[in-house]
N, C-alpha and C positions, 0 to 999 in steps of 0.2 A: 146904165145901172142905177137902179132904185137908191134914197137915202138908207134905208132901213139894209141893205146890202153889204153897202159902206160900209155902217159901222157893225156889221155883223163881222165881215172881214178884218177890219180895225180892231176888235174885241178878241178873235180869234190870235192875231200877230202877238197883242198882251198878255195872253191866258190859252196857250196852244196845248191846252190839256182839253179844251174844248174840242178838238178836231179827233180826241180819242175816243174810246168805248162808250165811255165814262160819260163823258161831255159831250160828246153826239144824244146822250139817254138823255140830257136836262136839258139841253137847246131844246129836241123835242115837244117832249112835256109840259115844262115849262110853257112853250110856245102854244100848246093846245089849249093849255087852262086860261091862258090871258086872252083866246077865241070864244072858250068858254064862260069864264065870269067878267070880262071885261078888264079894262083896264081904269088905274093905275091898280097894280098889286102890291099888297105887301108880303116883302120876303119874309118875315115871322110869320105870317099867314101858311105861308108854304110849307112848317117845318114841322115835322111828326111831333104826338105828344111828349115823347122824350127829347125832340128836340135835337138828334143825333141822325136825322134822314130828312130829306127832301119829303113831301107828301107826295104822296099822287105816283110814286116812282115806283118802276118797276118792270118785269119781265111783257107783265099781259098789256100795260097800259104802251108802251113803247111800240111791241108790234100791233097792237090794235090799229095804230098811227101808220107805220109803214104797213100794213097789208091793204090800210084804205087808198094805198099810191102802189098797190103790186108789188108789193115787197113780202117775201114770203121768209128769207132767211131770218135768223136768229140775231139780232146785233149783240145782244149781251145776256147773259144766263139769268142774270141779279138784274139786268135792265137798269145799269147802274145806281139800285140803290145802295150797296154797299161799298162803290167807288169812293178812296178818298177823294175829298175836295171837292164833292158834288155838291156841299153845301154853299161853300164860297163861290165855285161855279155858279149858282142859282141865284144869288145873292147880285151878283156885279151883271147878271144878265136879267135879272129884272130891273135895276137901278136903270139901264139901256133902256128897256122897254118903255118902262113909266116916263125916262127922260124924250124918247122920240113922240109918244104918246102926248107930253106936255106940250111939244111947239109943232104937234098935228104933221107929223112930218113919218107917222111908222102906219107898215104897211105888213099888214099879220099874214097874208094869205103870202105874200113873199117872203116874208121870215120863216115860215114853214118851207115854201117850195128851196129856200137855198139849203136848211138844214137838211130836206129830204135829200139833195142834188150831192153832202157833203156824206149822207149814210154811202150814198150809190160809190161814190169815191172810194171810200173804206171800203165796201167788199171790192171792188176792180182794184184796190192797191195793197192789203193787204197778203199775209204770206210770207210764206221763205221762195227763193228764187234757187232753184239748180242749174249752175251754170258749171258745167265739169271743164277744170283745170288740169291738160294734158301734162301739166309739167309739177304736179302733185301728189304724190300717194295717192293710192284710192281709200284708204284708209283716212287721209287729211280732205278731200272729197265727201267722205260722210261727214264727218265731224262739222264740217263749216254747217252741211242742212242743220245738224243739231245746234251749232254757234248761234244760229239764228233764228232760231225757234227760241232759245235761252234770250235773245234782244226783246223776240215779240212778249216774252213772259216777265222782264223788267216794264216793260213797256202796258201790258195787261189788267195790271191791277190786282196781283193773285192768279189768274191764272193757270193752270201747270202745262203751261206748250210743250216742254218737254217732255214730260213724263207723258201724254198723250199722243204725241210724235214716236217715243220712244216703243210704248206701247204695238201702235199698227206698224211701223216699220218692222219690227217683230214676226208680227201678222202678217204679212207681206211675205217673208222671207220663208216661213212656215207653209205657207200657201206654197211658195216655189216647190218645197221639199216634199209636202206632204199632198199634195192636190188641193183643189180648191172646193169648199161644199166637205171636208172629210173633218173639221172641229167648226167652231160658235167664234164669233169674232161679237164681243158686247164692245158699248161704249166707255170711255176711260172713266166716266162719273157714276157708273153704274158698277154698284158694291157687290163683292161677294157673298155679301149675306143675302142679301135681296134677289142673287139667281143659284142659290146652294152650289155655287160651283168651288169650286176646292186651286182654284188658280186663276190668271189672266186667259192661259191657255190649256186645254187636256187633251192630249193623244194619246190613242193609245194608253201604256200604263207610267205615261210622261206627266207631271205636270209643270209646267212651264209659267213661274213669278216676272214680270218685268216691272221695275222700280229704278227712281236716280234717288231713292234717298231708304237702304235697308233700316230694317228698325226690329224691335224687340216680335212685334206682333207677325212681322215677317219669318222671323226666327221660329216660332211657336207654331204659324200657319203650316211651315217646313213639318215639322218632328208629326202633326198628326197627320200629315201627308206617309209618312213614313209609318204610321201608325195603321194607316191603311192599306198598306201594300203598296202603293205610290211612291214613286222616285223624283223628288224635286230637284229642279233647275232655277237659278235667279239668273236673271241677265239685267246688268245695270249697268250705267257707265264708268269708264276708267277709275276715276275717283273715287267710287263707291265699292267697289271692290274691296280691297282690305277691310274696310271697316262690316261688310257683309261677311266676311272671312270670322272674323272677330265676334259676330253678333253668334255665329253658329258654332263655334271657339265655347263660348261663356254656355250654349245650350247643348254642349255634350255631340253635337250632331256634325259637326264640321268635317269629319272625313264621307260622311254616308249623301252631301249634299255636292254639286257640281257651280259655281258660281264663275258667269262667264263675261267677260267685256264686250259690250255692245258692238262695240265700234269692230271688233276682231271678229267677232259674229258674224255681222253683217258684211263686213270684206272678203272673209273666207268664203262666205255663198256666191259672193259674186266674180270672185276667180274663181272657184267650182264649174260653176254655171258657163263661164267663161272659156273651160277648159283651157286654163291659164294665157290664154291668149290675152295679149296686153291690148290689141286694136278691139276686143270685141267687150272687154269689163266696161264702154262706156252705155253702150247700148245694152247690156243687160244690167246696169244700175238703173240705166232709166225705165228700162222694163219691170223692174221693182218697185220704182217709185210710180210707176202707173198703176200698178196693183194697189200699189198702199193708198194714192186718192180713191180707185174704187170704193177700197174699206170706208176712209172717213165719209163718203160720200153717203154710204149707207150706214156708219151708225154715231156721225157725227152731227151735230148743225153748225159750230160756226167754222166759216168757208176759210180763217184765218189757218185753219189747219193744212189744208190742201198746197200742194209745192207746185210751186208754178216753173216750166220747161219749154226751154226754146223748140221749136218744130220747122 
């Protein structure tokens, strides 16, 4: 193992925000521009005129790097320029650079290939894992995919894993009901304004809100749903319930709206489906949750969404 390895790994054990979204995007870059303008760099050199971002960072510059090593997935949306601590991150890993630089001991086209070797890592590791616990609710069964999806989105930077999760699991379960190909499945970051659709989901003369966090505008989207012959539905999770009760409470609307718990959602379809048979809810959960990677597959990019399942 190379020096420049070493203290890549060494730097990483110090500052293990490095091995995140975030810090995968300035190892990077970083690393491109000190191939680029040479070396020693200065880290004020690096830092946007305001002085509150990294230079050079970002969504295009990021994959421009991994697609020149075959890498087609998305590592970060923002291409961590809006990661806290990318500054400090950049900071402590040029101070490395210029210091391996100084005693002839750094080795760039390696410092690129480990960071590359560390993206590859991240998409083969990230995710939520389904591993169904026979001696658990099927109800506590969901919840933990959602547990975990709530770890990845501590862990994200911003993020919304869950409300994305929340979202196609949804979608999934709509699909079971309704066929597949019979509504629009968009992607969670993709606004209602921007495709005039009047919900996350429309069937029929259904429209179907999913949220973990209701709110005034939610309240409002409702009443002119109702405004146009439309019958809305919110599905959110446990927690969010009352307070979605509440929001549609203060807008007059709360008996003419249906607001339903995710988790009870999503369990009753799959004893439905089930035909209450307890041996067969494990294989029609995971038949869901095959459905659901479909969806993100087609209108998601990052792979951290997708549930990974024993076979």
């Amino acid at each position: 193992m190379s020096e420049t390895s070493d203290r890549l790994i060494a730097l990483c054990k110090v500052f293990p925000k490095f091995l995140r979204q975030g810090g995968l995007c300035v190892g990077l870059v970083v690393t491109q521009t000190a191939k680029e303008k040479g070396l020693p760099l200065n880290p004020e050199a690096l830092r946007t005129e305001g002085g509150g971002q990294v230079a050079g960072l970002g969504k295009a510059a990021v994959q421009k790097i991994l697609e020149a090593h075959q890498i087609s997935k998305v590592l970060a949306e923002e291409g961590g320029r809006t990661s806290r601590g990318s500054l400090g991150l950049m900071k402590v890993y040029v101070e490395a650079l210029n210091e391996l630089h100084s005693k002839n001991k750094l080795d760039l086209d390696a410092a690129l290939a480990w960071w590359i070797d560390k993206v590859r890592g991240h998409f083969a590791s990230k995710g939520t894992r389904f591993h169904f616990d026979p001696g658990k609710s099927l109800r506590a069964n969901i919840e933990d995919i959602l547990d975990q999806a709530g770890e990845l989105q501590t862990e994200g930077g911003g993020a919304n894993y869950v409300g994305a999760m929340l979202q196609h699991l949804v979608g999934a379960k709509l699909e079971f009901v309704v066929g597949e190909g019979k509504f629009t499945h968009y992607g969670f970051s993709v606004a209602d304004q921007s495709t005039a659709r009047q919900a996350d989901y429309e069937i029929e003369n259904t429209c179907i809100h999913v949220t973990t966090h209701p709110s005034e505008a939610l309240a409002r989207k409702c009443a002119e749903n109702l405004g146009s012959g439309m019958r809305p539905i919110i599905v959110t999770l446990p927690k969010s319930v009352q307070p979605a009760e509440y929001l549609l409470e203060s807008a007059g609307i709360a008996d003419r709206v249906d607001v339903l718990d995710a988790a009870q959602f999503l369990t009753a379809n799959v004893y439905e489906r089930s035909l209450f048979k307890a041996a067969e809810c494990k294989i029609t959960l995971t038949a869901l949750l095959d459905r659901y990677n479909a969806i993100i597959a087609r209108c998601e990019t990052d792979p951290s969404l997708l549930i990974k399942m024993p076979r």
